[in-house]
C-alpha atoms as one frame of an Amber mdcrd trajectory, in Angstrom:
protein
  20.591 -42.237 -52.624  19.618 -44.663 -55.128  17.371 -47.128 -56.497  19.048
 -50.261 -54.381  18.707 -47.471 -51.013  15.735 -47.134 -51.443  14.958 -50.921
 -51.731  16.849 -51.467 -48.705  15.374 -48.850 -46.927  12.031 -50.696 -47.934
  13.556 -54.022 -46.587  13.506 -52.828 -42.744   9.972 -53.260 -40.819  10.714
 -49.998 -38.697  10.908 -47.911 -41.778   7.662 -49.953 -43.572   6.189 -48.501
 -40.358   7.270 -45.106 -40.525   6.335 -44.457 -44.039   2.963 -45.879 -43.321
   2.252 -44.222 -39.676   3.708 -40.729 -41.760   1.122 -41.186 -44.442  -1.628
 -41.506 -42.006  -0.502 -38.844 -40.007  -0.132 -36.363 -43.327  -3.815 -36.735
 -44.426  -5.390 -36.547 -41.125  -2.781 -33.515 -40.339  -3.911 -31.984 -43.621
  -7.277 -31.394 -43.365  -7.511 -30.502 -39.793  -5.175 -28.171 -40.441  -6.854
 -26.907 -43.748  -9.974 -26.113 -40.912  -7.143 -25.045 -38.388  -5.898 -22.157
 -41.035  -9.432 -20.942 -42.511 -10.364 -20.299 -38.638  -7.174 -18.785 -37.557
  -6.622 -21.104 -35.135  -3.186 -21.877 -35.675  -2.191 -20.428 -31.793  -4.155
 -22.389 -30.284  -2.492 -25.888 -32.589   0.869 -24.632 -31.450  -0.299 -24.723
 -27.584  -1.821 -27.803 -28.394   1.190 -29.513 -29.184   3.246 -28.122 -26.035
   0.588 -30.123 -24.283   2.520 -33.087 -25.132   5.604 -32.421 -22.872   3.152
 -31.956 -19.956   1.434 -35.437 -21.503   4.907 -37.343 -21.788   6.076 -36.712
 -18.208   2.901 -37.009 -16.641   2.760 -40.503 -18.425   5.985 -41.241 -16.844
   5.154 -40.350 -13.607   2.244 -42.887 -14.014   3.649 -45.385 -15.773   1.725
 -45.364 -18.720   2.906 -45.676 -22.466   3.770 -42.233 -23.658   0.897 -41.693
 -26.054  -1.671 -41.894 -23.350  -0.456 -38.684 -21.795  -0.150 -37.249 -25.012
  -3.843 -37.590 -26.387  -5.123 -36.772 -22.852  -3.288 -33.427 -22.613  -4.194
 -33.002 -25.891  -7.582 -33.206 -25.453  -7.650 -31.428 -22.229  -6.112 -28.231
 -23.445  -8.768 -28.277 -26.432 -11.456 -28.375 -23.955  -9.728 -26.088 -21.836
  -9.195 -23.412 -24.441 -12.883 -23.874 -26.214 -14.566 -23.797 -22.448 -12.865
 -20.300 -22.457 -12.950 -18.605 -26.031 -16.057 -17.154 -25.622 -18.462 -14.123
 -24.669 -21.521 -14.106 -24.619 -22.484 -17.070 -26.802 -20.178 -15.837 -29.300
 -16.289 -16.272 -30.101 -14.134 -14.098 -28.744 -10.833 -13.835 -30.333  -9.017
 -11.684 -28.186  -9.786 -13.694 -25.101  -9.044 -17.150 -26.902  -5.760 -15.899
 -27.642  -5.429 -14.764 -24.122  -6.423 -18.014 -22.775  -4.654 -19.978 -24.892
  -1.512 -18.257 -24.121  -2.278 -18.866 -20.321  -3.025 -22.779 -21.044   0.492
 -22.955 -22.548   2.171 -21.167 -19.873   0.449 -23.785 -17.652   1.221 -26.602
 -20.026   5.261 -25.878 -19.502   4.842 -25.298 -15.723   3.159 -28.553 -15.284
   5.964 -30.642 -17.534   8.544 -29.446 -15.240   6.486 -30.151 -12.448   5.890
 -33.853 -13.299   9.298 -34.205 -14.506  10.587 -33.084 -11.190   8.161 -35.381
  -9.423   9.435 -38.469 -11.219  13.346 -37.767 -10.599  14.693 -39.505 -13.157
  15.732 -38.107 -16.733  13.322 -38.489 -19.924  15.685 -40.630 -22.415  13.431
 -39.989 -25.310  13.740 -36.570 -24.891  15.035 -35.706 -28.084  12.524 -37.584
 -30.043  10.177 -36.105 -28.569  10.699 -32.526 -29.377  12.595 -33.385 -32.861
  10.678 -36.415 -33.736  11.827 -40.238 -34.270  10.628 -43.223 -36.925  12.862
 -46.101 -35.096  10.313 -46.949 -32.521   6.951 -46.839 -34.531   5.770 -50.455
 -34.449   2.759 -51.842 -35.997   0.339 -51.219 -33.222   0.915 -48.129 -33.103
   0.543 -47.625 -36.857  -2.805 -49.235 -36.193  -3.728 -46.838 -33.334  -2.955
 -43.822 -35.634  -5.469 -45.671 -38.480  -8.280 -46.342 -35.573  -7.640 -42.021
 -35.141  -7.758 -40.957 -38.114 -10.767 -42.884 -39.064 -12.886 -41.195 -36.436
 -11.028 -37.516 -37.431 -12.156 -37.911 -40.531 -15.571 -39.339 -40.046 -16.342
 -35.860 -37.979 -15.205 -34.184 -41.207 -17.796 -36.133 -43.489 -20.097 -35.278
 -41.108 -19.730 -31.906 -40.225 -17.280 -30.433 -42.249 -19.681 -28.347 -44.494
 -21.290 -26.700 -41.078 -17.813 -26.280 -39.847 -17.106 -24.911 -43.126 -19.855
 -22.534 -42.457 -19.111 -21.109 -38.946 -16.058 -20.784 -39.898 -16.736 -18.353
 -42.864 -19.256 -16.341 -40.943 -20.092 -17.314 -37.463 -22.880 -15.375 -37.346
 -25.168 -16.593 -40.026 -24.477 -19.590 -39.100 -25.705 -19.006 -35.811 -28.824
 -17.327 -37.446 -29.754 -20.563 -39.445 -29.790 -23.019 -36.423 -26.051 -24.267
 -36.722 -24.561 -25.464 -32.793 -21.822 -23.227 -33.550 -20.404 -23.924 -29.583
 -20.742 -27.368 -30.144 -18.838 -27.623 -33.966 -16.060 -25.699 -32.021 -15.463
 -27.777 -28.985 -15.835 -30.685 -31.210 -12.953 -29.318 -33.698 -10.748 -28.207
 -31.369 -10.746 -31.838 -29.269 -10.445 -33.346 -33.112  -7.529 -30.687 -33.544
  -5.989 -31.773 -30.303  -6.225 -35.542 -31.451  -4.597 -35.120 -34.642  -1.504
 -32.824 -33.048  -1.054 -35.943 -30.405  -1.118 -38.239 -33.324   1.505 -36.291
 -35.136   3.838 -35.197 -32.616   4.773 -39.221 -32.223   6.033 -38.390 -35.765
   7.642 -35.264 -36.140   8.204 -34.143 -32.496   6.713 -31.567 -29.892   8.323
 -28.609 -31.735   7.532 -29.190 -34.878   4.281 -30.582 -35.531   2.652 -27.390
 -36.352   5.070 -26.705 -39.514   2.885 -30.159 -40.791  -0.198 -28.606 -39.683
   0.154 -25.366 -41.109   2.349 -25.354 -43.933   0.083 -27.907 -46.453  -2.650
 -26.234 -45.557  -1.504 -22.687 -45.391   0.500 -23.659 -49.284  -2.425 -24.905
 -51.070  -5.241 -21.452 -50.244  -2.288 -19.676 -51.511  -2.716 -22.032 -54.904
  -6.871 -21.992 -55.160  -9.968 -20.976 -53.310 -11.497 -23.832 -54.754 -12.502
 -25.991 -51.609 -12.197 -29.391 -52.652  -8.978 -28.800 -55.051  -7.039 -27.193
 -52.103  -7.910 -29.754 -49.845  -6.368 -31.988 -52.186  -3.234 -30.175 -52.226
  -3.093 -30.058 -48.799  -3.100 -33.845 -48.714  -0.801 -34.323 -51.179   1.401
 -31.649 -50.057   1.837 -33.512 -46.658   2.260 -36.857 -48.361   5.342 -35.691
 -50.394   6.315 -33.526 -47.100   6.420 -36.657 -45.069   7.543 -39.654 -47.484
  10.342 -36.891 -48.293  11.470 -36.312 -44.652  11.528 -40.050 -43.669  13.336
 -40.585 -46.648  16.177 -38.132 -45.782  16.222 -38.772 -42.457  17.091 -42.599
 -43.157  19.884 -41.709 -45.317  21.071 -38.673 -43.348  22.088 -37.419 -40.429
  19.615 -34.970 -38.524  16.069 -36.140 -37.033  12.716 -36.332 -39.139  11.624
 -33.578 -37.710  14.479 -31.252 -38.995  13.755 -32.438 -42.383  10.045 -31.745
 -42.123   9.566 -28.901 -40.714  12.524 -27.038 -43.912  10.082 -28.973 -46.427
   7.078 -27.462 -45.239   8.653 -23.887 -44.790  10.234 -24.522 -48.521   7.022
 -25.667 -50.262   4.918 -22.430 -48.578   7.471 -20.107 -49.846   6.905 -21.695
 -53.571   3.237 -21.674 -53.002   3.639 -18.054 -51.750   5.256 -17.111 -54.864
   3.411 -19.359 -57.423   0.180 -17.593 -56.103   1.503 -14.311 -58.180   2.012
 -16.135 -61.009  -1.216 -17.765 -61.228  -4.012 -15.754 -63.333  -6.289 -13.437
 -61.285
């Protein structure tokens, strides 16, 4: 890899469009996940993204462009798994993990189903599980933008009473905060953003992107605005990285991203004991 690679690299439209759908998928995969982690809710972003392969087949049965089915499923399981994650007015975690693991059971079952239905073979299957950056094109780069734009407009807006639920749930409660609204809300926002980057890294491995920024950078600080800095920039470097590898190598995107993100939380992991009490 050198200098003139890398300007080559730069020379193709496909990859212009891969570097800049990857950026926009890294911040808006950040912070959701930064949320994602602080609430534990990292179960319910893995069933999220085996929605896709129920999403991708059903879109084939229908005829649809493949993204379709994957934001609807998406969003569906989020509502799915929010409409059944609580007692009494309050979150249950216990039964969210058991419903979750029920709406991914389901998820699986229904992929096979719709595959069967449609009786061909799904061609892209590969990319989607592993991920693929040959067949990003500028509209969809632009569709990704229009997404995150609105994911991170529901931060601005309520990411400090988000903040709060998710610290203590109950106070919130106490001091007027729509704690079952915030949570239906994040976890459609959550399901968005894992549709968004599964077109980049694949069905398997979009949580490592979702979890391992996030996940590295509280190790580093519990200073809010600093880690969710790192997080960003952690998913940047993740991503710009992976593409960059991927072009000049041999194995998918997604192989490459996913060993990043599992490399840079071990180094967080161990810088954390390093770092002054």
């Amino acid at each position: 890899m050198s200098f003139s690679g890398l300007h080559q690299m730069l020379a193709y439209p496909f990859m212009v469009h891969a570097l800049a759908a990857g950026a926009i998928v890294a911040v808006m995969a950040s912070i959701t996940g930064w949320f994602m982690v602080l609430r534990r809710e990292t179960f319910a972003g893995h069933t999220l993204s085996a929605m896709s392969f129920p999403g991708a087949s059903a879109a084939l049965l229908a005829g649809v462009p493949l993204a379709a089915g994957y934001f609807g499923f998406c969003a569906l399981g989020a509502l799915l798994i929010a409409a059944g994650s609580r007692t009494a007015g309050r979150r249950n975690p216990s039964q969210e993990s058991a419903v979750i693991g029920a709406v991914q059971a389901a998820a699986l079952a229904l992929g096979f189903l719709f595959l069967s239905l449609y009786g061909g073979v799904l061609v892209d299957l590969e990319s989607l599980l592993f991920g693929s950056f040959l067949g990003i094109t500028a509209d969809q780069v632009w569709t990704l933008a229009a997404i995150t734009v609105g994911v991170l407009a529901f931060f601005a807006i309520a990411g400090r009473p988000l903040l709060y639920t998710s610290v203590d749930e109950l106070a919130a409660s106490a001091r007027g905060v729509r704690v079952r609204v915030l949570q239906v809300a994040f976890l459609v926002v959550l399901g968005l953003a894992v549709a968004a980057t599964a077109q980049i890294t694949g069905v398997l491995l979009v949580f490592a992107l979702l979890v391992a920024p996030a996940a590295g950078a509280q190790q580093l600080t519990a200073r809010i605005p600093l880690s969710i800095a790192l997080s960003v920039l952690f998913a940047l470097a993740i991503v710009w990285i992976g593409l960059t590898l991927a072009y000049f190598g041999n194995y998918s995107v997604g192989f490459y991203v996913s060993t990043l993100a599992f490399a840079l939380y071990v180094v967080c992991r161990g810088g954390r004991k390093l770092l002054p009490a």
